[in-house]
Phi, psi and omega in degrees: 000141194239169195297354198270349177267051185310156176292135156279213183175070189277155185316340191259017135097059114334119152326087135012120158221191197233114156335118184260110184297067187302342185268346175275317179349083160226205173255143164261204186286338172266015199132304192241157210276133205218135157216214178240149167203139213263116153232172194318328160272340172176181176245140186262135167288150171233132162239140170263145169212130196045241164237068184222145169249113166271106161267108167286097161204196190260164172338301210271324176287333188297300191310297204261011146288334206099028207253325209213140153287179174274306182329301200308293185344122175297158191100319170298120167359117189084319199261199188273181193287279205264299197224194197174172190222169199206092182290157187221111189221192193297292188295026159090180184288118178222158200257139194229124174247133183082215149324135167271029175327094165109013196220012176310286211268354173295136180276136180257166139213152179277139171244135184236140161263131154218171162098161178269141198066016156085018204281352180258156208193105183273113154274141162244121157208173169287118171322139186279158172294343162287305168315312153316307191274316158340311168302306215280333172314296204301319179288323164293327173282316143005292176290282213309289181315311185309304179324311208268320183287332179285312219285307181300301184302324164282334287190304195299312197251005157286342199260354158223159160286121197230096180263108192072220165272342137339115156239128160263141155303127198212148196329133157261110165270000000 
């Protein structure tokens, strides 16, 4: 993924979102669905989790995809030490340390700091209804090759045998 699919971020102060890379998409080791995406300052993991995108890079890749202000970052003067959320309502994006208490149903995204000095920088925000159905296609066709490879592999080891180091073939009756 190159630096020119920047997050977008429109003027009328909208919840940021992030290109969902399908040719990179896979599982990682535990499962879940994963892809990468490269900017000029560094590279961010996209982990999907439900229908939430978590993004992990450092300060300077968030920053110069568009995903987070500088403002936005915990640590800053007004926001929380480690992490803090960022409401997106009529009256533009303002930053809620703690509870979203009168701001429940506003779309957000949360920023968590970690790492040492704080220098990795986790986002949560929400997926577009494009983006879901776009996951859920990718995840069927998914199943269907994993099916259509099981289907084959059975298909494989009915019609042979293996006794020792031998293998025979064997007859359909």
């Amino acid at each position: 993924m190159s630096a020119k699919t920047m997050a977008e971020l429109d003027t009328t102060y909208k919840l940021p979102t992030v290109s969902l890379d399908q040719t990179h998409l896979h599982y990682d080791r535990r499962g879940s669905l994963k892809y990468e995406l490269t900017t000029p300052d560094g590279i961010i993991a996209v982990l999907i989790y439900g229908e939430q995108l978590c993004c992990s890079g450092t300060q300077e890749a968030l920053i110069a995809y568009g995903l987070v202000k500088p403002e936005w970052l915990p640590g800053h003067p007004g926001n929380g030490y480690t992490a803090n959320s960022v409401v997106f309502d009529a009256s533009g994006p303002r930053i809620v340390v703690g509870r979203r208490t009168g701001a429940r149903n506003q779309p957000y995204m949360h920023i968590r700091a970690w790492g040492h000095i704080r220098h990795t920088v986790n986002v949560r925000l929400p997926m577009t209804p494009e983006q879901i159905e776009q996951v859920k296609a990718w995840r069927a066709r998914e199943e269907q090759q994993h099916e259509e490879q099981k289907r084959q592999e059975r298909d494989c080891s009915t019609r042979y045998r293996t006794i020792g180091n031998v293998i025979y073939l064997q007859s359909r009756t």
